[in-house]
C-alpha positions as CSV (number, residue, x, y, z in Angstrom):
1,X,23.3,-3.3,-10.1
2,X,26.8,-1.4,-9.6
3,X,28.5,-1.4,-6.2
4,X,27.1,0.4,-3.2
5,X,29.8,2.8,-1.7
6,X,31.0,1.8,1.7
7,X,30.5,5.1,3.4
8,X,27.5,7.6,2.1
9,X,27.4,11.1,4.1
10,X,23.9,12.5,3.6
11,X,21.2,14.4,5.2
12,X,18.3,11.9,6.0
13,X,18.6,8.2,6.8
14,X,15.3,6.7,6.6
15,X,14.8,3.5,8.5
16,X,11.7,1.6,6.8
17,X,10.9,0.8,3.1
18,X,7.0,0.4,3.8
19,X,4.5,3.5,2.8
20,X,5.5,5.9,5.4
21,X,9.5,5.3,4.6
22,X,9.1,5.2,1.1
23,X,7.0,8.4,1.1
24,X,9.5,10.6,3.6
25,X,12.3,10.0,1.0
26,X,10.5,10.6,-1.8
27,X,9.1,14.1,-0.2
28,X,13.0,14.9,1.5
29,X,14.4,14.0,-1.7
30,X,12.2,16.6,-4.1
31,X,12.9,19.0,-1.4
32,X,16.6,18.9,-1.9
33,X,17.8,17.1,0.9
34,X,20.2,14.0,0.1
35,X,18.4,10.9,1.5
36,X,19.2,7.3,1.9
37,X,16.6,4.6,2.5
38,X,17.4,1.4,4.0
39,X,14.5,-1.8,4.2
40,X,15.7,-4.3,6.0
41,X,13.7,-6.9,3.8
42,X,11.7,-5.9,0.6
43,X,10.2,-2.7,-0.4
44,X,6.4,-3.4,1.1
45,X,7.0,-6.8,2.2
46,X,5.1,-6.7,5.3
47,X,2.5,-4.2,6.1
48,X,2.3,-1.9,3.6
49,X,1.4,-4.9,1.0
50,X,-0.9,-6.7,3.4
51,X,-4.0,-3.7,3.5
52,X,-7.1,-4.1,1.9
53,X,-6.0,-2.2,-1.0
54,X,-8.4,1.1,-0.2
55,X,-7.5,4.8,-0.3
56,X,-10.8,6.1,1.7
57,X,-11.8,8.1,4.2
58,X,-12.5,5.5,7.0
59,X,-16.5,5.2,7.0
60,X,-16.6,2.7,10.8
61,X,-14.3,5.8,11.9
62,X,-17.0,8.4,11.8
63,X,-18.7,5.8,14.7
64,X,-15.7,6.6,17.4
65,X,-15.7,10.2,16.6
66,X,-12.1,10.3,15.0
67,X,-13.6,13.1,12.7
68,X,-10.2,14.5,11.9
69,X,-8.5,12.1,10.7
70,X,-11.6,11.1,7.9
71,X,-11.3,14.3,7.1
72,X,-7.8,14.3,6.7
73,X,-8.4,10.9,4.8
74,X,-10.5,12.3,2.5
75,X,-8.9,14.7,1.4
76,X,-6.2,12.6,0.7
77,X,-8.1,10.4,-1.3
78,X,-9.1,13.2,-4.2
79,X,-5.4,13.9,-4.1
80,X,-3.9,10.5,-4.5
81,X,-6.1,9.2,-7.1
82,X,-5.2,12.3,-9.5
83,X,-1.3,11.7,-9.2
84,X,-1.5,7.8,-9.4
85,X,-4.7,7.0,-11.7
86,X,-2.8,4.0,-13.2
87,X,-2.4,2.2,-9.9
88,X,-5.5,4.2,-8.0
89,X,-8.8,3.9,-8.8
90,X,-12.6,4.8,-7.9
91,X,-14.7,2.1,-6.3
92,X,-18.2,2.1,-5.3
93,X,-19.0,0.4,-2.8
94,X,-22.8,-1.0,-1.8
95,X,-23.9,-1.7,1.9
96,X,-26.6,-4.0,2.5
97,X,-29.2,-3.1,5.0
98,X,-31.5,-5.5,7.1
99,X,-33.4,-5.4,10.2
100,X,-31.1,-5.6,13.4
101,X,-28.8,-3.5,11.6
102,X,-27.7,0.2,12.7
103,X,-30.6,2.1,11.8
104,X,-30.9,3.6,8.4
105,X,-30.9,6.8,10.1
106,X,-27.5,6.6,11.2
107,X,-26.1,5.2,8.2
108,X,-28.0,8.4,6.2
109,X,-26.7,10.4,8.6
110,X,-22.6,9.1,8.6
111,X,-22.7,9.2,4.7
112,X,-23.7,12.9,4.8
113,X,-20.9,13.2,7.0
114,X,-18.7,11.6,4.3
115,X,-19.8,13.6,1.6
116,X,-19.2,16.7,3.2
117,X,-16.2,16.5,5.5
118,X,-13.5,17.3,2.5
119,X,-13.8,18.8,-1.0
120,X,-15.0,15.9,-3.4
121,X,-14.7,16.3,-6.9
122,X,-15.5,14.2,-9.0
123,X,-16.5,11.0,-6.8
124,X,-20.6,10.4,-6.8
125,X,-22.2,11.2,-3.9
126,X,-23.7,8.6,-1.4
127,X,-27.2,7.6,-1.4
128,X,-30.3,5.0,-0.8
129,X,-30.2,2.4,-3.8
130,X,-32.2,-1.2,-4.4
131,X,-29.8,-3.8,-4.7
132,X,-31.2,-5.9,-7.3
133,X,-31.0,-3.3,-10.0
134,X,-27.3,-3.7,-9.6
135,X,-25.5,-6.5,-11.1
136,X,-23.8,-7.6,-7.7
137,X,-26.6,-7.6,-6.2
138,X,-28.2,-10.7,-7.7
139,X,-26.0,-12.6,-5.0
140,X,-26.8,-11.0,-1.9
141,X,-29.7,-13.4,0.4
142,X,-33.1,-12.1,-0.1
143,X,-33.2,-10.6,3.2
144,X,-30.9,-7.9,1.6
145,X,-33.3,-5.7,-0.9
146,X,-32.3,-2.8,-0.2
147,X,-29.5,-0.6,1.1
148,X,-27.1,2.3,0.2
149,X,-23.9,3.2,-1.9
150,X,-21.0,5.5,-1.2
151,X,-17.6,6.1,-3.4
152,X,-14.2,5.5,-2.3
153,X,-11.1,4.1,-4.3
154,X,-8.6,1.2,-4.9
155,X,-5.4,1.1,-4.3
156,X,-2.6,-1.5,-5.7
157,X,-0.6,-1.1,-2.0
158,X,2.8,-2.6,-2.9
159,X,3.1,-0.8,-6.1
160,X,2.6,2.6,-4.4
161,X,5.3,1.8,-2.1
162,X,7.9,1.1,-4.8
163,X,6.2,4.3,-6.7
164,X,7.1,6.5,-4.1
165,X,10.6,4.7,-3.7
166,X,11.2,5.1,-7.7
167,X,10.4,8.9,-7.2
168,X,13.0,9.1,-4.5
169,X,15.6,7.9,-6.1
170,X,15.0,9.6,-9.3
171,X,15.1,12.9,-7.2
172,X,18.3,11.5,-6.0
173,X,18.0,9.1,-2.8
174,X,20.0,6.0,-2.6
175,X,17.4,3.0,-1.7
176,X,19.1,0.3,-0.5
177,X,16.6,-3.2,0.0
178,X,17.5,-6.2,2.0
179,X,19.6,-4.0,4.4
180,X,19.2,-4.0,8.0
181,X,20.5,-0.7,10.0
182,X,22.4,-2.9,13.0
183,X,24.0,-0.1,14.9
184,X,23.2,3.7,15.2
185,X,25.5,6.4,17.3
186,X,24.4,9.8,17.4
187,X,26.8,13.0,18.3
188,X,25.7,16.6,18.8
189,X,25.9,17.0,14.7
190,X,25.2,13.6,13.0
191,X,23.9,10.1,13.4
192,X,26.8,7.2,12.6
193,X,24.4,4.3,11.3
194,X,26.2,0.6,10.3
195,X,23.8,-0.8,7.9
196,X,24.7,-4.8,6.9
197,X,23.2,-5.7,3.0
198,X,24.3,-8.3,0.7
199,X,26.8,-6.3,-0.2
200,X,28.6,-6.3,3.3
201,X,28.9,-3.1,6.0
202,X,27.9,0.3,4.6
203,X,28.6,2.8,6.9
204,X,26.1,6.2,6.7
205,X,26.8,9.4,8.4
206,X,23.5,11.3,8.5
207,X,22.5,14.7,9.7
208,X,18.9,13.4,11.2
209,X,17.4,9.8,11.7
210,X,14.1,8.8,10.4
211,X,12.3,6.1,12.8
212,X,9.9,4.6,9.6
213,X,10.2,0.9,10.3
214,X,6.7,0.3,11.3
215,X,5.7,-2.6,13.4
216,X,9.8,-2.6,14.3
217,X,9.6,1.4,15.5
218,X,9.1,1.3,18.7
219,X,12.0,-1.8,19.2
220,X,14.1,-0.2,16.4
221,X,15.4,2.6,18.9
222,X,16.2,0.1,21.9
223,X,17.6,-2.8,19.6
224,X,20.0,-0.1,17.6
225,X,20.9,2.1,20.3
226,X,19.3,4.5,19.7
227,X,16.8,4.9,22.7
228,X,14.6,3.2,25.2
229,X,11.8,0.9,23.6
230,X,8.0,2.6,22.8
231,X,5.3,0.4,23.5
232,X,2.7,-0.1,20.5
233,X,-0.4,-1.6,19.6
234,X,0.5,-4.2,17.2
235,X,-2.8,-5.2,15.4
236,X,-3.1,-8.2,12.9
237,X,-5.7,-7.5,10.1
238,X,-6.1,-10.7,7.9
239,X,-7.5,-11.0,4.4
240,X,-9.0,-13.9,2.3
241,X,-9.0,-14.6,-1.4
242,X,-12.0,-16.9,-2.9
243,X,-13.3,-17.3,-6.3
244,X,-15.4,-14.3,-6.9
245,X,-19.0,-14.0,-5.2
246,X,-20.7,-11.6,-7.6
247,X,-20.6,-9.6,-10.7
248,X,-20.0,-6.3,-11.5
249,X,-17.3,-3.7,-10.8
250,X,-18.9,-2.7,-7.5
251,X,-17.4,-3.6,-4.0
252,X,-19.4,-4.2,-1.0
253,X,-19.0,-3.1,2.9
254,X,-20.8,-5.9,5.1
255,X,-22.1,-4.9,8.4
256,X,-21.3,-7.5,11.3
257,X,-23.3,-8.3,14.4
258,X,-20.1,-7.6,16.6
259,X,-20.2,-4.5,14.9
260,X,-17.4,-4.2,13.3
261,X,-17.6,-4.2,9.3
262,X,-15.7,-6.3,6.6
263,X,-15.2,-5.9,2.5
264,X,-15.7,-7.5,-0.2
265,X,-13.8,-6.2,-3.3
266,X,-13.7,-7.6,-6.9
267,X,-10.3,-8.8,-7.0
268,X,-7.9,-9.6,-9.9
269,X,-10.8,-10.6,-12.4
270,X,-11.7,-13.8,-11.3
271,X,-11.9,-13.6,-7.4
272,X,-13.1,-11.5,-4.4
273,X,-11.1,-10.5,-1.4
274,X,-12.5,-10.4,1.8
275,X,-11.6,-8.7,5.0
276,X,-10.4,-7.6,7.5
277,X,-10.0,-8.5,10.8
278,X,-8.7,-6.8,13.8
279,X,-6.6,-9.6,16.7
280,X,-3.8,-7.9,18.6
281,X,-0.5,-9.9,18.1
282,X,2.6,-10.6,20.0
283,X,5.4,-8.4,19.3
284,X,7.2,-11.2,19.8
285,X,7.0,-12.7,16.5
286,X,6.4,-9.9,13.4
287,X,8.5,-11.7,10.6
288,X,6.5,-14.4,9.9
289,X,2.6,-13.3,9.9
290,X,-0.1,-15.5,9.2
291,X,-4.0,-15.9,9.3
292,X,-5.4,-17.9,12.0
293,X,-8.2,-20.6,11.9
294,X,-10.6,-18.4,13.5
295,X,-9.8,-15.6,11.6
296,X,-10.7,-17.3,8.2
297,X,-13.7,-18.4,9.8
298,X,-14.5,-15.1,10.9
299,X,-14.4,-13.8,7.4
300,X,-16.2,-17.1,6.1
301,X,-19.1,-16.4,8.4
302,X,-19.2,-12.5,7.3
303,X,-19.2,-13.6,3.8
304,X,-21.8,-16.3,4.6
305,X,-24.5,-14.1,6.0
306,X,-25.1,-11.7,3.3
307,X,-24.4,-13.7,-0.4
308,X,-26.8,-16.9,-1.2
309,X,-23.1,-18.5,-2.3
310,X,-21.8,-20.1,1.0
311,X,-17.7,-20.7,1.6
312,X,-15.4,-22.3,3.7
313,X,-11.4,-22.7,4.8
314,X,-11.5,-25.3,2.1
315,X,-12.3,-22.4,-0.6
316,X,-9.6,-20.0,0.3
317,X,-7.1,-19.5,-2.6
318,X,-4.5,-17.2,-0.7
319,X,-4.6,-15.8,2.5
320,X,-2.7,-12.6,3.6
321,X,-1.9,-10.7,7.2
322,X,-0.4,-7.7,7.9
323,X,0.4,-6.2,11.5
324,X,-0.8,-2.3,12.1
325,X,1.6,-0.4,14.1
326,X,-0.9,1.4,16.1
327,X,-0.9,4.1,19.3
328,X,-1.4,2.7,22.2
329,X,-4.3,4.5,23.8
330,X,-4.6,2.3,26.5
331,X,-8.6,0.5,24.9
332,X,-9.2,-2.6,25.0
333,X,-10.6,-3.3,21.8
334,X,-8.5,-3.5,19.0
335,X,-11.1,-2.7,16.0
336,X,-11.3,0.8,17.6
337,X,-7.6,2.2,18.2
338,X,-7.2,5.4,15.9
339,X,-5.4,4.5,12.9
340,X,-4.4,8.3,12.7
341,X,-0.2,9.0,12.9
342,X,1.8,10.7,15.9
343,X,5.4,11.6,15.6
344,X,7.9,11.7,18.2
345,X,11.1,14.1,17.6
346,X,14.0,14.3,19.9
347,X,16.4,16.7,19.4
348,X,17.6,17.2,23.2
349,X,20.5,14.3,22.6
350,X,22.3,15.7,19.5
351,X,21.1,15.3,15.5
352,X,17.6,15.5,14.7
353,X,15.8,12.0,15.5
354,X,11.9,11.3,14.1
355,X,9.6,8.4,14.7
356,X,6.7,7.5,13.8
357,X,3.9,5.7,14.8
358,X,0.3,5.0,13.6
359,X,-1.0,5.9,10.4
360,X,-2.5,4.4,7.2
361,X,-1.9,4.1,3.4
362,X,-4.2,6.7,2.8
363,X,-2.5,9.4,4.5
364,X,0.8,8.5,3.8
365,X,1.5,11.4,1.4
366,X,0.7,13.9,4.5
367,X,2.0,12.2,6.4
368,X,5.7,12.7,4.8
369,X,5.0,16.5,4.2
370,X,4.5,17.0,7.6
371,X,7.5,15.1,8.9
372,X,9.8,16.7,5.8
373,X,8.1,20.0,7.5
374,X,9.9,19.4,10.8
375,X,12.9,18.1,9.8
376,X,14.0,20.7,6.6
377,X,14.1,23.8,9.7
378,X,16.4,21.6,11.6
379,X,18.8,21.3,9.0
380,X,18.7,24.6,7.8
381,X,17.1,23.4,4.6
382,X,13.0,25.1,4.9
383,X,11.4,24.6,1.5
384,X,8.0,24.4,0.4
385,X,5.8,21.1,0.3
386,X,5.8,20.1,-3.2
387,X,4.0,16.5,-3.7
388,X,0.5,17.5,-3.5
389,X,0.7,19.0,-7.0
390,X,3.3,16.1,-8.4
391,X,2.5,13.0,-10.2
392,X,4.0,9.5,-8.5
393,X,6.0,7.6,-11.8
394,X,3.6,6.6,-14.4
395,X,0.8,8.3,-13.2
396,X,1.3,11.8,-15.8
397,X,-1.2,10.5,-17.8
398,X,-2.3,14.0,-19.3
399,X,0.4,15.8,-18.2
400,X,2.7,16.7,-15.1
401,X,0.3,18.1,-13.5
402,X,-2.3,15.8,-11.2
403,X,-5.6,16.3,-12.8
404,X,-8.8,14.8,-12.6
405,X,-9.1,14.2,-16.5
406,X,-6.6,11.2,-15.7
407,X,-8.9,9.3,-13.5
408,X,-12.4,10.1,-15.4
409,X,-10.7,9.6,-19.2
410,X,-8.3,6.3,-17.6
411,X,-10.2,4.6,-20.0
412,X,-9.6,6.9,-23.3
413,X,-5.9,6.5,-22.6
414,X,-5.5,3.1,-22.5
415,X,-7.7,3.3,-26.0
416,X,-4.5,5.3,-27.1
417,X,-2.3,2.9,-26.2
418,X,-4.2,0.1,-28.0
419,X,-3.3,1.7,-31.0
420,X,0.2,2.3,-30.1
421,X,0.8,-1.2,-29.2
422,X,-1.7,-3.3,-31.2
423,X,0.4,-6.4,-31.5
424,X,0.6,-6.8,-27.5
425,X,-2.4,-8.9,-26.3
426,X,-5.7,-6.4,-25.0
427,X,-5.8,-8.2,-21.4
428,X,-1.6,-7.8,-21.3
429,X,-1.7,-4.4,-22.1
430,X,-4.5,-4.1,-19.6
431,X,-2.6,-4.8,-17.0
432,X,0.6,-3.2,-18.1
433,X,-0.9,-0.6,-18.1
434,X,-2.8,-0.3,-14.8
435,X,1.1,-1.3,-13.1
436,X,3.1,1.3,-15.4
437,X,1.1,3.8,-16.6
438,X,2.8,6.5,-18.8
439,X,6.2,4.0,-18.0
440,X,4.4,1.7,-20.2
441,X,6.6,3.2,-22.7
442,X,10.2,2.6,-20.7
443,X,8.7,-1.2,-20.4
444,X,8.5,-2.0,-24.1
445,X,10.8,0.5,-25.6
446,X,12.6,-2.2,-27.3
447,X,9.8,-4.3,-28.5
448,X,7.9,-4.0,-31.8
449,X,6.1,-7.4,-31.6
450,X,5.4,-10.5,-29.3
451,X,8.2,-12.0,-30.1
452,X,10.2,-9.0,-28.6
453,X,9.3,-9.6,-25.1
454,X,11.3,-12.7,-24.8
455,X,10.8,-15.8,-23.1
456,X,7.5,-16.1,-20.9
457,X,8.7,-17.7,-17.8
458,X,5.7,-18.0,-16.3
459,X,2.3,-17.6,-17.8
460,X,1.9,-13.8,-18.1
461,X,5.2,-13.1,-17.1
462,X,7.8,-12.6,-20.5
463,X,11.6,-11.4,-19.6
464,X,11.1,-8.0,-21.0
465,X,9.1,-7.1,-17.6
466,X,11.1,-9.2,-16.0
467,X,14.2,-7.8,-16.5
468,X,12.7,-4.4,-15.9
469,X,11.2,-4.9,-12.3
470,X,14.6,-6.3,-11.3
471,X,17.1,-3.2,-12.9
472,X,14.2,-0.3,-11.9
473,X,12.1,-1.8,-9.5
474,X,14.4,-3.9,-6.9
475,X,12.8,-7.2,-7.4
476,X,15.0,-10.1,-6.3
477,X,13.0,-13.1,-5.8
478,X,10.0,-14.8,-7.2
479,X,8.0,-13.1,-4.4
480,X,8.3,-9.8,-5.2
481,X,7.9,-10.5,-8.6
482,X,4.8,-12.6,-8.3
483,X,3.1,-11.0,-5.0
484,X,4.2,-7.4,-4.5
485,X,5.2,-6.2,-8.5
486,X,2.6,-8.0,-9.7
487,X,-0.3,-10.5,-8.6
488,X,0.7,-13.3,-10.8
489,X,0.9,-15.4,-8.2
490,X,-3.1,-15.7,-8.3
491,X,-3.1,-17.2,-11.6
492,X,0.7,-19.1,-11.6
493,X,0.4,-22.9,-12.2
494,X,2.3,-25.0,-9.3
495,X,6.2,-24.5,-9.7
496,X,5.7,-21.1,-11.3
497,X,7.9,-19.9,-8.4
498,X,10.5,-22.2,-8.7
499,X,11.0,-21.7,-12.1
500,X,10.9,-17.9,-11.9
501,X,13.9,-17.8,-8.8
502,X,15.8,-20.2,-11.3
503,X,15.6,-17.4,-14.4
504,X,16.5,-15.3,-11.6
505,X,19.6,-17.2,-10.3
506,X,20.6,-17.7,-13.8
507,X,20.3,-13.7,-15.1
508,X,20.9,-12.1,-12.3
509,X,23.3,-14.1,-9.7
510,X,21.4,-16.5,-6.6
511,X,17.9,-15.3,-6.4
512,X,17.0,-14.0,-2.6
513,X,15.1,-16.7,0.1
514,X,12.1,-15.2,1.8
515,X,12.3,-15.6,5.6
């Protein structure tokens, strides 16, 4: 991997390799600045890989009146799934109606809304539809004849983190996983940061301080030096995975009696994922994150009132939670805190420091403009935002340029690539290349048959890719491999792990323990 220098002088230090992280460097660094992003565990390891895997708007949102930031949301949406089609993807998504529901009214009414509140494209509008016409609907109870649809998209969450990341440092940031920033000092011109990594103390001077760690920001400023403590609203949203409920491509948005809504989303071919909830969690505790009892059977029941196929614990394949780093607004109920960002900048003690707080996957790319926005003027350095118009790695499908050909003709170009690669298997080359897209081609540049992609260490997973998530993508351990890379992990016989951390320790030095 080459050896890390012991000092680096740059211009940014970004604390945090989840979405928001991730996407400051990759903005700074396009902008010219010289960036270095430290995560003290893996890229995405916590919340950014624990989301229910949707770029949208924020339909419940409209309900609280957070109108701005659907907007925002939406707007987002048309411009994320035209620089990442590989990875990002339309969904529809069907709402069941029934008596002792919100009234139709309403629901007519909030999809207008949705349709309207930001430029849309080339996603179908919303509208009325009868449920057993569609092939997922032939699951839903009988109560549930009727109801309406509405388009967002799906997102593979991990991989856009380590997209953004593999921009970054292909503009020229250093990303530096597994290191923790212990120490910080800041002086009237720079910030002194001690960062500890497998490869021992690295010591950065940087010109301004990027707060990005998420759930961690509002310790990391007290615990580092850096500042007093901000309190947040840490929120837990848990997800299930069960073998799939319905058929079709089609995702569903299930209305609750507490009001709140869940999803169901087809998920990796052969299963559905359902969620999420919304408990607030002790700070306490954020490294180890796990589902509770009542939240499974939360999500059990939601599933259980609308599809004629009943589950339980017992039927849970994989379970996933993530904490939210939310504002603290003072409410008492978790499900409704805004999900909208807030920065905090503090120049008044020396070099440029920025926090911040809040926000969601969606608008993570706006998120980093604006913050690259404020900090460029305080170090002299004011250029123009660039990533709306800029494709994330792999996703220059048709060109450089973000277009919307790339999401409606996905299809014709993986046709293309059929022929290109005919001797690799159809649902292999499937999923290549919904994870690599146009870097598809980087992946197998060396192969000219099966037998080119080496040994398959575990079932769908041969060394070629292997060896190419660990020397482009930072993958260390069978985890990120299996979970955050890929979702092999699904499908993995027992001991597929095991066996992948021992290739690991055997190519490429001791494999990495998970916490």
């Amino acid at each position: 991997m080459g050896e890390i220098a012991k000092r680096i002088d740059c211009d940014v230090l970004v604390v945090g390799g989840g979405i928001n992280g991730a996407g400051i460097a990759r903005d700074a660094a396009g902008r010219g600045l010289s960036v270095v992003l430290c995560e003290k565990d893996d890229l995405a390891q916590h919340t950014s890989s624990a989301s229910s895997k949707l770029i949208h708007g924020g339909l419940r949102y409209l309900e609280q009146y957070h109108f701005g930031l659907v907007r925002k949301a939406l707007a987002e949406r048309e411009v994320l799934l035209k620089s990442a089609p590989h990875i990002i993807h339309p969904l529809r998504f069907l709402m069941p109606h029934a008596p002792g529901q919100r009234p139709a009214w309403m629901i007519r009414a909030g999809l207008f809304l949705y349709d309207h509140l930001a430029p849309r494209d080339f996603l179908p509008a919303s509208g009325a539809i009868a449920l057993r016409a569609t092939p997922a609907g032939a699951a839903l109870q009988p109560q549930f004849a009727r109801g309406f649809a509405y388009s967002d998209a799906w997102v593979d969450d991990a991989r856009l983190v380590v997209l953004a990341a593999l921009d970054a440092r292909e503009r020229g940031a250093t990303v530096l996983t597994r290191t923790r920033c212990v120490r910080v000092r800041r002086d009237a011109a720079r910030w002194d940061a001690e960062l500890r990594g497998a490869d021992g103390v690295i010591h950065v001077h940087a010109r301004c301080l990027v707060n990005a760690a998420g759930p961690w920001a509002g310790s990391l400023l007290h615990e580092t030096g850096a500042g007093p403590a901000r309190p947040m609203r840490l929120v837990k949203g848990s997800h299930i995975v069960v073998p799939r409920l319905f058929d079709g491509p089609d995702a569903f948005l299930l209305q609750q009696p507490d009001g709140r809504i869940v999803f169901a989303l087809p998920y990796e071919g052969a299963f559905t994922l359902v969620g999420t909830t919304d408990v607030d969690h002790d700070p306490a505790d954020l490294d180890r994150v796990a589902i509770s009892a009542a939240e499974t059977a939360y999500l059990c029941d939601a599933v259980n009132r609308c599809f004629t196929r009943r589950i339980a614990p017992a039927d849970v394949v994989w379970s996933y939670a993530g904490v939210r780093p939310l504002i603290d607004e003072g409410g008492s109920n978790a499900s409704s805190a805004s999900r909208d960002y807030r920065f905090e900048h503090d120049t008044a003690g020396g070099a440029p420091l920025l926090s911040v707080f809040g926000g969601k996957v969606t608008t993570f790319r706006k998120l980093a403009e604006q913050a690259v926005d404020w900090i460029g003027p305080r170090l002299g350095r004011s250029m123009p935002p660039w990533t709306a118009h800029a494709c994330l790695p792999g996703g220059d499908l048709y060109g450089k340029v973000p277009l919307a050909r790339a999401v409606l003709e996905y299809d014709g170009w993986v046709r293309t690539r059929r022929q290109q690669f005919a001797w690799l298997p159809e649902a292999l080359l499937a999923r290549y290349a919904r994870s690599y897209g146009t870097r598809l081609s980087a992946l197998l540049a060396h192969c000219r048959s099966r037998a080119d992609l080496g040994e398959e260490i575990v079932p769908g997973l041969f060394e070629v890719e292997a060896e190419y998530l660990v020397r482009q993508e930072w993958a260390r351990c069978a985890d990120d491999i299996l979970w955050r890379r890929t979702k092999l992990g699904l499908h993995a016989p027992p001991g597929a792990a095991h066996r992948l951390d021992a290739w690991l320790a055997a190519h490429h030095g001791a494999a990495v323990t998970e916490p």
